[in-house]
C-alpha positions in Angstrom: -25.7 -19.9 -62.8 -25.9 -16.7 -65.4 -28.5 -14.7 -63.8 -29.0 -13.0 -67.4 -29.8 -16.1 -68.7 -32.7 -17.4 -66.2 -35.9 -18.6 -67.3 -39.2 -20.4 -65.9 -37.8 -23.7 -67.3 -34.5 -23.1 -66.6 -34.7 -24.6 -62.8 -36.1 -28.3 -62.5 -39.1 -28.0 -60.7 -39.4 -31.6 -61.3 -38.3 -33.1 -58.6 -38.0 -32.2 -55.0 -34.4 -31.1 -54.4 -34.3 -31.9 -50.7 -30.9 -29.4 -50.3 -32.3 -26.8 -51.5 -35.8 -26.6 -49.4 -33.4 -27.4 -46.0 -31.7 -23.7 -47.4 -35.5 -22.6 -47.5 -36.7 -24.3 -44.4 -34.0 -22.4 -42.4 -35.5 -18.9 -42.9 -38.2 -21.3 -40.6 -35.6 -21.2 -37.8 -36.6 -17.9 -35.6 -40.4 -19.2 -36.0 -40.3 -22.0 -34.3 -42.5 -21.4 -31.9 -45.5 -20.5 -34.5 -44.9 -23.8 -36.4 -44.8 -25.7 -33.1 -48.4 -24.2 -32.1 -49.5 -24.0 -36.1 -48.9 -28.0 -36.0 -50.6 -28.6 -32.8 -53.8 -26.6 -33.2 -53.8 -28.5 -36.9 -53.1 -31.9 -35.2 -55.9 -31.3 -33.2 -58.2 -30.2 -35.2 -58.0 -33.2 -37.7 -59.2 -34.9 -34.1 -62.1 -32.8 -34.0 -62.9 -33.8 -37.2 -62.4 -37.3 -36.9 -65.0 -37.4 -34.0 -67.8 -35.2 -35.7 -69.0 -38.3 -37.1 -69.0 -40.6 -33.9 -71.0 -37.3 -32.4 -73.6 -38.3 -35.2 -73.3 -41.8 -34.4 -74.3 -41.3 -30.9 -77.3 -39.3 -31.7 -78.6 -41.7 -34.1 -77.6 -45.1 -32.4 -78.3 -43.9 -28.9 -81.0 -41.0 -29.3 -83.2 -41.8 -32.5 -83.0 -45.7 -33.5 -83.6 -46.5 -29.6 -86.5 -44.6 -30.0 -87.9 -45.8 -33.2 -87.5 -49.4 -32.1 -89.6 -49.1 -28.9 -92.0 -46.6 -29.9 -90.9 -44.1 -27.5 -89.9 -40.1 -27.4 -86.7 -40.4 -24.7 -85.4 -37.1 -25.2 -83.5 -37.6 -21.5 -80.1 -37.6 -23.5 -80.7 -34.7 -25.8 -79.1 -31.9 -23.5 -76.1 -34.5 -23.1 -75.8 -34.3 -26.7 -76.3 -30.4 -27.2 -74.0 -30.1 -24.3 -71.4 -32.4 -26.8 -72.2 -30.9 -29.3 -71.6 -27.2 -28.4 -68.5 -28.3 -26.4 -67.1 -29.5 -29.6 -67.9 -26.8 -31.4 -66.3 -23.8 -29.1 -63.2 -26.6 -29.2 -63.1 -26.8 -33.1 -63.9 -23.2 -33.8 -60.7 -22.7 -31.3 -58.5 -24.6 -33.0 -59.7 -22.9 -36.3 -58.9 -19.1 -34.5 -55.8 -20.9 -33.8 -54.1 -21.9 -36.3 -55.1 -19.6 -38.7 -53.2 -17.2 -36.4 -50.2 -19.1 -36.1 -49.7 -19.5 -39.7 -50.7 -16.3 -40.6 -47.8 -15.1 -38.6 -45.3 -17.6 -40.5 -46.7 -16.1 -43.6 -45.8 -12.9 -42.9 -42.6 -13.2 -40.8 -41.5 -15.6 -43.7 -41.7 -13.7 -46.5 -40.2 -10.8 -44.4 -37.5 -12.9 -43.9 -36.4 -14.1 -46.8 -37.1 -10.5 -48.4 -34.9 -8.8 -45.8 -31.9 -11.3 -46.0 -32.2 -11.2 -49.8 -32.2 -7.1 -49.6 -29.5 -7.2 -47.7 -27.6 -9.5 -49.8 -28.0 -7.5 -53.2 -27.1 -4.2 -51.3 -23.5 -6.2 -50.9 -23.2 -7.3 -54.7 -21.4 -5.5 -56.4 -21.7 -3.3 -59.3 -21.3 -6.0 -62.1 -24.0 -8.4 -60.6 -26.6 -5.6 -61.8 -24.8 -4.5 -65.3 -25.3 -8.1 -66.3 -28.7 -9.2 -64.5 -32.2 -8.1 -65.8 -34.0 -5.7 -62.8 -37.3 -7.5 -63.9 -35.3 -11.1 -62.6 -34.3 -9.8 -59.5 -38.2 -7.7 -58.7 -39.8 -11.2 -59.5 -37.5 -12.9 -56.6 -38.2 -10.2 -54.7 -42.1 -10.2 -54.8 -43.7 -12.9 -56.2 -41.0 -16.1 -55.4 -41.0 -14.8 -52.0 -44.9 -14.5 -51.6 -44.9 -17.9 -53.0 -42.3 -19.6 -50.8 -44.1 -17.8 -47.5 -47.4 -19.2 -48.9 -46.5 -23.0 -49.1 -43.8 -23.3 -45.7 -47.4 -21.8 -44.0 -50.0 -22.6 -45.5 -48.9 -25.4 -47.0 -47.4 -27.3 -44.3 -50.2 -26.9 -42.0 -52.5 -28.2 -44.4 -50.0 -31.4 -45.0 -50.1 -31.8 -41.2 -54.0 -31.7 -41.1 -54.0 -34.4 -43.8 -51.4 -36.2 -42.5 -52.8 -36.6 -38.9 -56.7 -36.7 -40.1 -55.8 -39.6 -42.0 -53.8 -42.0 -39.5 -56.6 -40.9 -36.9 -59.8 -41.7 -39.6 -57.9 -45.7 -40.1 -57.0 -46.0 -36.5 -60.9 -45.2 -35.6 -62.3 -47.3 -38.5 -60.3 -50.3 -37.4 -61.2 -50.2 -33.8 -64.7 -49.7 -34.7 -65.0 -52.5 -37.6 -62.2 -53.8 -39.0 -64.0 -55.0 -42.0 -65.6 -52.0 -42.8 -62.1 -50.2 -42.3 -60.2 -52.3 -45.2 -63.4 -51.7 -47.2 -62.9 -48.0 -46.6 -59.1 -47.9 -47.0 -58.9 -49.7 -50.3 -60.1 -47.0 -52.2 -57.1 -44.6 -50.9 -54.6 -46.1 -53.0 -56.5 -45.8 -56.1 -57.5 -42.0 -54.7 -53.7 -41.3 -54.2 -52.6 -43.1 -57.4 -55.5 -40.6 -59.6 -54.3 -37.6 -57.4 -50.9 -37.7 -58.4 -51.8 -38.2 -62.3 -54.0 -35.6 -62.3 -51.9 -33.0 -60.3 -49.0 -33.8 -62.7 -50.4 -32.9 -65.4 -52.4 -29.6 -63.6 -49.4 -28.5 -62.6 -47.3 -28.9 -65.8 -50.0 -26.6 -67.1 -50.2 -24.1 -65.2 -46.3 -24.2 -65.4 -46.6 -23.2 -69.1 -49.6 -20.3 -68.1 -47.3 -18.8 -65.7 -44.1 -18.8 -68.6 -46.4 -17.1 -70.9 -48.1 -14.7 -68.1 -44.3 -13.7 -67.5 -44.0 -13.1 -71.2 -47.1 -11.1 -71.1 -45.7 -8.7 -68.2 -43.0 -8.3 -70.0 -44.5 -7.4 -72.9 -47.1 -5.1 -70.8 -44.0 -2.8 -69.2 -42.3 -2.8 -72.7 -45.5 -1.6 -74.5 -46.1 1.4 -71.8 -42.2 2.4 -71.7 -41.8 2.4 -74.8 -45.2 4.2 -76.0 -43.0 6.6 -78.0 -40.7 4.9 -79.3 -43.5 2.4 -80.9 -45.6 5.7 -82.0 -43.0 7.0 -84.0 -41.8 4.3 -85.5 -45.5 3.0 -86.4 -45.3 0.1 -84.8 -49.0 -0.5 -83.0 -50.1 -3.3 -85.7 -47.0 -5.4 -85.2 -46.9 -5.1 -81.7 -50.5 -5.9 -81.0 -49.8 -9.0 -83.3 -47.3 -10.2 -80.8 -49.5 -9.3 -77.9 -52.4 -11.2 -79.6 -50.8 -13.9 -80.2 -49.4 -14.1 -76.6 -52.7 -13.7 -75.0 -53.9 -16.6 -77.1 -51.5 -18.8 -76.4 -52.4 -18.5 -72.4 -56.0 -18.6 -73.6 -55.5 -21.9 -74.8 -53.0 -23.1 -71.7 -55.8 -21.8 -69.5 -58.6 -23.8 -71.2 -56.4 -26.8 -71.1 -55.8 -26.9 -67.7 -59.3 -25.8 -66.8 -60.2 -29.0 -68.6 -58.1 -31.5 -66.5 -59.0 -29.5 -63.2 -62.4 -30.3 -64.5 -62.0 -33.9 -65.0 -60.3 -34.3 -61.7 -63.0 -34.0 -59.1 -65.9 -35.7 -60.8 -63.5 -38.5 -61.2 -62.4 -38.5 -57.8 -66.2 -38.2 -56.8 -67.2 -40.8 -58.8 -64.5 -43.0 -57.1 -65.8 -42.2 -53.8 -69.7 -42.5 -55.0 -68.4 -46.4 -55.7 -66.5 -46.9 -52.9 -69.7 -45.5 -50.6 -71.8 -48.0 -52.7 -69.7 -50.6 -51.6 -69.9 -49.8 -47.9 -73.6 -49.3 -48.2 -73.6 -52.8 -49.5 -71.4 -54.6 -47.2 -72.4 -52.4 -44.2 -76.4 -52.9 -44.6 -75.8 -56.6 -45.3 -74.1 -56.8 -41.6 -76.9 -54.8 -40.5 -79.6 -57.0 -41.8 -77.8 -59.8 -40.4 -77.5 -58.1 -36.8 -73.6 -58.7 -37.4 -72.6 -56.3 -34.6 -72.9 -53.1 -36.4 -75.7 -50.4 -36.1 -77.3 -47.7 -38.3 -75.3 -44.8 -36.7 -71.8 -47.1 -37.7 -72.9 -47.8 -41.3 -73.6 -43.7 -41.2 -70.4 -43.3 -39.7 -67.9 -45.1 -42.0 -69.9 -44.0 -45.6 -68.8 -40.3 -43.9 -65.1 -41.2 -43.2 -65.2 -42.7 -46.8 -66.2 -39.1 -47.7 -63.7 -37.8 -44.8 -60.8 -39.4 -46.9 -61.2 -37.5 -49.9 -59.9 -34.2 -48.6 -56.5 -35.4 -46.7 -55.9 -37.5 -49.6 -56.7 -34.6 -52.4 -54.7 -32.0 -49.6 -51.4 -34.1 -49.8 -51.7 -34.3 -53.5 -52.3 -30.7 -53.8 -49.5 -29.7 -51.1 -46.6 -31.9 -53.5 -47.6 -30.8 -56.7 -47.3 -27.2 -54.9 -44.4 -28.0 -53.3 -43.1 -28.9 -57.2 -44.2 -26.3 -58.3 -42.2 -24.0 -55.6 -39.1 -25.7 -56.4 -38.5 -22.6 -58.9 -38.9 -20.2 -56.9 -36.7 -22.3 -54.0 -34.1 -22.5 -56.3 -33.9 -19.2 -57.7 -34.2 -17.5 -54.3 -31.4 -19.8 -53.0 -29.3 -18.7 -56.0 -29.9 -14.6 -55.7 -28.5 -15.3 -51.9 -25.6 -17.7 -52.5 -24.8 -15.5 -55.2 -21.3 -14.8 -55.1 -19.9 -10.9 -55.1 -17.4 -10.3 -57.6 -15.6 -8.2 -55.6 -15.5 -8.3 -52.2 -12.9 -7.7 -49.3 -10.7 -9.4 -47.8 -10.6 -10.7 -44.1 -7.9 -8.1 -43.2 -9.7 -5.4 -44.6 -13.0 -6.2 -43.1 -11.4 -6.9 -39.5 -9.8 -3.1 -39.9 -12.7 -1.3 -41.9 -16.0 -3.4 -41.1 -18.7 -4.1 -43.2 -20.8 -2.2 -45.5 -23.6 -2.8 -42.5 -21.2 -1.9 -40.2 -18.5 0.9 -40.9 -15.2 1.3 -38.4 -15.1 4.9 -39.5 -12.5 5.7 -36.7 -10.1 3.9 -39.1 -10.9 5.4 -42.3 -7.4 7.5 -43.5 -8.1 10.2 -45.7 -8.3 10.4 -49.1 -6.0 12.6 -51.1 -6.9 11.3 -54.7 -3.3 10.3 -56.2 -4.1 7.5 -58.3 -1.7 5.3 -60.4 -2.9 2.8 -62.8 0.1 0.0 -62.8 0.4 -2.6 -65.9 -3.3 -2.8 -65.8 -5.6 -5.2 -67.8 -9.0 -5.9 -67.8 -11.7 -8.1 -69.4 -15.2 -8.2 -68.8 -17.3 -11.8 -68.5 -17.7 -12.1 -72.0 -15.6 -10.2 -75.0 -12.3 -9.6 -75.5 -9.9 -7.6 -73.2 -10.8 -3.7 -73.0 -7.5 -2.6 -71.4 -4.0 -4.5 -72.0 -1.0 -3.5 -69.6 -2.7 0.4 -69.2 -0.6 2.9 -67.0 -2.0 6.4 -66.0 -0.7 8.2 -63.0 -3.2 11.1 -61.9 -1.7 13.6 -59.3 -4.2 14.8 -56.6 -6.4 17.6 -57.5 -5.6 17.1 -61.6 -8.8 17.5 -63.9 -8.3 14.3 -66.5 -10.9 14.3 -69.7 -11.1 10.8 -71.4 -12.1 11.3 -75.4 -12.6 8.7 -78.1 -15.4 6.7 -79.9 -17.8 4.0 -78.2 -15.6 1.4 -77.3 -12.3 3.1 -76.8 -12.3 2.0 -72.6 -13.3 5.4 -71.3 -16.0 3.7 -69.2 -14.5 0.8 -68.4 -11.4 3.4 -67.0 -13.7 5.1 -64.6 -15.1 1.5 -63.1 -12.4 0.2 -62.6 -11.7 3.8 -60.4 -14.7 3.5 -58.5 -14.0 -0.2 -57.9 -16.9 -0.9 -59.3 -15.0 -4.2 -61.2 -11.4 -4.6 -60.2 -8.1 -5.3 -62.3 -7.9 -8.4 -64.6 -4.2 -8.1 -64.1 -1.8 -5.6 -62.3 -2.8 -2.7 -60.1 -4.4 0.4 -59.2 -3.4 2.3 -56.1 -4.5 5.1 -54.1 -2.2 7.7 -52.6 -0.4 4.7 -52.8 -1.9 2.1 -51.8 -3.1 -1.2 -53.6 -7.0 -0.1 -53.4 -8.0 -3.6 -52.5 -6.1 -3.2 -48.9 -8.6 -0.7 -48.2 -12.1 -1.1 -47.8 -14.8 -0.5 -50.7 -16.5 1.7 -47.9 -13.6 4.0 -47.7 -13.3 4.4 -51.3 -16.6 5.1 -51.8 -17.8 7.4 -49.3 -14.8 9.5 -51.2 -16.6 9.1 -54.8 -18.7 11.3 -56.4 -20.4 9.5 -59.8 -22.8 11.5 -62.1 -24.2 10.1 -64.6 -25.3 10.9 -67.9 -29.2 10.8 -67.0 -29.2 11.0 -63.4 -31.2 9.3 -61.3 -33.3 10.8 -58.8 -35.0 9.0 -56.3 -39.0 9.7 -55.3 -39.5 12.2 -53.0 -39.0 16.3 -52.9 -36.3 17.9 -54.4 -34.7 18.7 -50.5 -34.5 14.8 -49.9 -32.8 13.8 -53.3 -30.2 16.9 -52.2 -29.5 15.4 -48.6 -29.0 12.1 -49.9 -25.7 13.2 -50.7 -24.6 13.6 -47.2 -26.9 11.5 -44.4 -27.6 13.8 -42.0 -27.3 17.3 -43.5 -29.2 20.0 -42.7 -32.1 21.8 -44.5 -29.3 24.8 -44.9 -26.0 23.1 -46.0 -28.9 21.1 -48.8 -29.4 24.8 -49.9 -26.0 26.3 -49.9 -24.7 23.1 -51.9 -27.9 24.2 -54.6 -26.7 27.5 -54.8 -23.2 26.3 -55.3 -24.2 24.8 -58.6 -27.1 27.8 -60.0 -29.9 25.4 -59.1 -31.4 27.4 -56.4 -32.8 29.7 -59.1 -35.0 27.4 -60.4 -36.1 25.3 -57.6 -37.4 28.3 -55.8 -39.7 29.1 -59.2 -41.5 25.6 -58.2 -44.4 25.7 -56.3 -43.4 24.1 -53.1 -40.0 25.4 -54.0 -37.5 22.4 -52.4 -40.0 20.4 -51.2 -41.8 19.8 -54.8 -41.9 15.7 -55.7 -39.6 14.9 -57.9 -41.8 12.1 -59.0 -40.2 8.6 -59.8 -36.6 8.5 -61.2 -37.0 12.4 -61.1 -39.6 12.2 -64.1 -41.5 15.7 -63.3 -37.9 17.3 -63.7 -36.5 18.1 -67.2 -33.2 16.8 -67.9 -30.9 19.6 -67.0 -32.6 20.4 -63.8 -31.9 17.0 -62.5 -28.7 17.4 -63.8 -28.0 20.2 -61.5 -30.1 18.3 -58.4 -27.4 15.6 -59.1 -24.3 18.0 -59.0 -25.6 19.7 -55.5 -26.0 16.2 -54.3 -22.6 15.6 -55.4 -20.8 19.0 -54.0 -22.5 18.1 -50.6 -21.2 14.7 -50.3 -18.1 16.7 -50.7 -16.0 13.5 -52.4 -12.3 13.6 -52.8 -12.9 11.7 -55.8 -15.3 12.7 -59.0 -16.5 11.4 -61.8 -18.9 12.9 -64.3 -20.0 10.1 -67.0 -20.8 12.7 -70.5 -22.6 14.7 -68.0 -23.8 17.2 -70.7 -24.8 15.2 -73.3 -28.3 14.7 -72.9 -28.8 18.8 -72.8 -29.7 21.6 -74.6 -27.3 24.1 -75.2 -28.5 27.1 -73.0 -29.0 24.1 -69.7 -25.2 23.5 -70.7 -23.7 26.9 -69.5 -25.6 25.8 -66.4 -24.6 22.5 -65.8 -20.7 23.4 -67.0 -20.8 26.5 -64.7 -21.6 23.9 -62.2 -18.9 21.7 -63.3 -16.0 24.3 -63.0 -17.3 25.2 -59.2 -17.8 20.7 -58.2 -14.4 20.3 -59.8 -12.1 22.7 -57.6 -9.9 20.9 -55.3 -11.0 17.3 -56.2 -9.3 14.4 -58.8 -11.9 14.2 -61.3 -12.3 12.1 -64.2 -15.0 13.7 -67.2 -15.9 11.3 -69.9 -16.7 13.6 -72.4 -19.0 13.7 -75.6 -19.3 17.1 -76.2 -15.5 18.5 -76.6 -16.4 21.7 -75.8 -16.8 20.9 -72.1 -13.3 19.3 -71.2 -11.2 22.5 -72.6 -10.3 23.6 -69.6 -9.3 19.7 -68.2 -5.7 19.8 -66.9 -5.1 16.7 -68.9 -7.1 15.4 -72.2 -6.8 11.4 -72.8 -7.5 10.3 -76.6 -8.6 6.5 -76.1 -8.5 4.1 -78.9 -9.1 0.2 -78.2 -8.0 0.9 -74.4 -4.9 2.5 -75.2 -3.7 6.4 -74.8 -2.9 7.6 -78.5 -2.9 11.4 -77.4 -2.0 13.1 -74.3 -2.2 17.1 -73.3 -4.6 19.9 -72.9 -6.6 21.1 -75.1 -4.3 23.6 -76.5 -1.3 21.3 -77.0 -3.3 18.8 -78.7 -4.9 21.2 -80.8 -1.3 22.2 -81.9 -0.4 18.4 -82.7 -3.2 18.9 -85.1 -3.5 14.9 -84.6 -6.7 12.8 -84.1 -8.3 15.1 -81.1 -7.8 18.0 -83.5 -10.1 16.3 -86.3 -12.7 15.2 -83.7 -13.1 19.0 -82.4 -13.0 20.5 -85.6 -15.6 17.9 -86.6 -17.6 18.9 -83.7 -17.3 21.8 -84.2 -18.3 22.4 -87.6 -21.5 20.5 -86.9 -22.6 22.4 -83.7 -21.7 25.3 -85.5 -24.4 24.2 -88.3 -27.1 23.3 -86.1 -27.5 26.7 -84.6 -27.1 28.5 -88.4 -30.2 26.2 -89.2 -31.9 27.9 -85.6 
């Protein structure tokens, strides 16, 4: 499956796909004794609900009719019946406490389940798996799919057991008690079953289509609030509140239409049942007249199981056509954990290194940061090939820029470094070493990766610092902030380094998280760095900043600087000119400058138009 290409309708959700709920039904596994108690307190209740009515047929055959037919007030059997009565009630109410407990606990220990293997599995996907599939698509399998799944496997299935149990209990009572009255009764089931299951077809297809629109509406609810600006300055509001409008309507009308078969649904069912109680009214009161071995209380008694059947039959209906309407979320839950990584290691490697849960540090070798490119090519899913037969040796320590347009492979160069995709074709080796003999692990607790807008997470300024290194103290935080001039301005904060940075950083400017991401970086102390056009989403004054915090992270590390603004990669070691993922210029900025080639026109060009920016300042 192409996880960027996944809609509501693109899963069946038609029929049951038995293979996939066993997948689901195995997250059921550790619970086993909740569902075991959830089924018998369910099993029994359905008894308890079964003999409510012969309760009421003993009151009224044994208590009132025998009084009304003599003349007399016998109340010797009332506390018998109170004492029944109240007996059965503690028992029912029990049963109740019961198992809504037990399948409240599924419920939760469910969903916490399936969210906590399905966590785990995206922390082991690789890179690629998220350049290519939507973060809206994987929250939605994370939240809501999940929620729903936990819902019907507790819920669901103890409801299907009520139904299933209250209704072979209800027939096996009816025919012990009269066996015509029973057929009467069961007749109407099929017919009950047969309207269910048209009705709930067509309910569900429409609230299939209200939840495909509601999605589009969310969507259309982040993209109108994220992109406020954008739509402000490009005059947008009239054409966009079109498009929300005529969303909103559409659901409107999908809501009114399925509003209008829920409607028709029960006061058909109920006039089915009104009928069918006719008809035992009928036949029943004609065996009563007759004194044909029935009483009062049994007529009373089967007109209420007639009534009785409603509710199993209408729960089974309910718990398929939710069950259907699950299978979505089945499948796509079963496909974000099957999901297969891109990249992953081998046995070997995993047997030596561990896993990403579970590290053998002890067998880490260090990391000097000689890299070799060998005959390497590389094509991503879909498009042409980006690099064709590449070679680049980088000695340890060596400062590399990559220059040229959008396109020319510089990015594509620095994740294939990180590991984050591997080689099409050919090889890239470490101090080397083939980097796919060594765990992903290894490699990149060695990395450092900035990026062009950093990302911060929530929290104070101190924690997004000590994420670099897991266990750092308060001190070795502050002495890597100093290290890059960002001590300065942190301390002008209120709460100095504990000030919130607010989500993805957003109560920071730019160049201050810029610097919060390069003292994050220094102490994680990587062998390895790569600063993705680090500088181009600054002003000029935050730029002496961030590159005098550059020059200090670079010292004594392999780096690799995709550059935009030229200006910042002068002092590289080595400057790469990229152009359809080959090397068309090589040296340092003062040799290629000399060559007065292509990375001579693209400073000069630069240049000229910073230098016309500021004379317009």
């Amino acid at each position: 499956m192409n996880e960027d290409m996944f809609e509501e309708e693109s899963f069946t959700s038609q029929k049951l796909d038995w293979n996939v709920w066993k997948k689901i039904f195995s997250f059921m596994k550790p619970l086993k004794k909740f569902v075991i108690g959830a089924v018998l307190s369910m099993s029994a209740l359905a008894g308890t609900d079964v003999i409510y009515p012969l309760i009421a047929r003993f009151a009224i055959d044994d208590i009132i009719n025998p009084n009304l037919e003599a003349g007399t007030q016998d109340l010797s059997k009332i506390p018998m019946f109170i004492g029944i009565y109240l007996v059965f009630m503690v028992v029912q109410a029990t049963l109740v406490y019961m198992f809504i407990l037990f399948a409240g606990k599924i419920q939760a220990e469910l969903a916490y389940n399936i969210r906590k293997k399905a966590f785990r599995h995206l922390q082991e996907l690789p890179f690629s798996y998220y350049d290519r599939t939507r973060v809206g698509w994987i929250m939605a399998r994370m939240t809501s799919d999940s929620r729903n799944l936990s819902d019907i496997l507790s819920w669901g299935l103890i409801d299907l057991t009520w139904g299933l149990f209250m209704m072979i209990l209800l027939v096996v009572v009816m025919f012990l008690v009269n066996w015509q009255l029973a057929l009467l009764t069961i007749a109407i089931v099929p017919i009950l079953m047969i309207i269910s299951t048209f009705f709930r077809k067509y309910i569900l297809k429409s609230y299939r289509s209200i939840r495909k629109v509601n999605s589009k509406i969310t969507g259309a609810y982040n993209e109108g609030i994220t992109g406020a600006i954008t739509t402000k300055t490009l005059v947008l509001e009239e054409p966009n509140y079109h498009d929300f409008d005529l969303l909103t309507s559409d659901m409107r009308r999908q809501s009114i239409r399925a509003a209008v078969f829920q409607g028709l649904y029960f006061p058909t069912v109920i006039f089915l049942i009104s009928i069918a109680t006719a008809v035992i009214y009928y036949a029943g009161g004609r065996m009563v007249i007759n004194n044909d071995y029935i009483s009062i209380g049994t007529l009373i008694l089967f007109t209420g199981y007639v009534w009785q059947f409603f509710d199993p039959v209408n729960n089974i209906a309910t718990i398929f056509a939710r069950f259907q309407q699950a299978q979505a979320s089945a499948e796509r839950i079963v496909s974000l954990i099957e999901t297969k990584a891109d990249i992953e290691d081998s046995e070997e490697v995993i047997e030596k290194y561990g896993t990403l849960f579970d590290y053998k540090r002890e067998n880490f070798e260090p990391l000097n940061g000689d890299i070799v490119f060998k005959n390497v090519s590389f094509k991503y899913h879909v498009g042409e090939k980006v690099l064709s037969d590449f070679n680049l040796h980088v000695k340890a320590g060596q400062s590399i820029a990559l220059v040229g347009h959008t396109g020319a492979g510089k990015t594509t160069i620095v994740n294939l470094i990180c590991r984050f995709y591997e080689p099409t074709e050919g090889q890239i080796l470490i101090d080397g070493v083939d980097y796919r003999e060594r765990s992903m692990g290894w490699l990149h607790s060695n990395l450092g990766y900035v990026l062009q807008t950093p990302h911060l997470f929530s929290g104070t300024v101190m924690d997004n610092i000590k994420y670099g290194k897991i266990g750092s103290t308060n001190e070795e935080a502050i002495a890597a902030a100093k290290a890059v001039e960002a001590h300065e301005f942190i301390m002008k904060f209120e709460k100095g380094y504990e000030t919130e940075c607010g989500e993805g950083g957003s109560r920071l400017s730019v160049g201050q998280k810029q610097l919060i991401s390069f003292a994050r970086a220094i102490l994680a102390d990587p062998k390895i760095l790569v600063l993705d056009e680090a500088t181009s989403s600054v002003d000029t004054e935050t730029e002496r900043a961030v590159q005098t915090a550059i020059s200090k992270i670079l010292k004594g590390r392999t780096s690799f600087i995709v550059a935009h603004r030229l200006s910042t990669i002068v002092s590289s070691d080595r400057i790469l000119v990229l152009e359809q993922g080959n090397v068309i210029e090589e040296g340092t900025h003062r040799e290629l400058i000399a060559k007065n080639g292509h990375y001579y026109k693209l400073y000069t060009n630069q240049y000229t138009e910073e230098m016309l920016e500021l004379s317009k300042q």
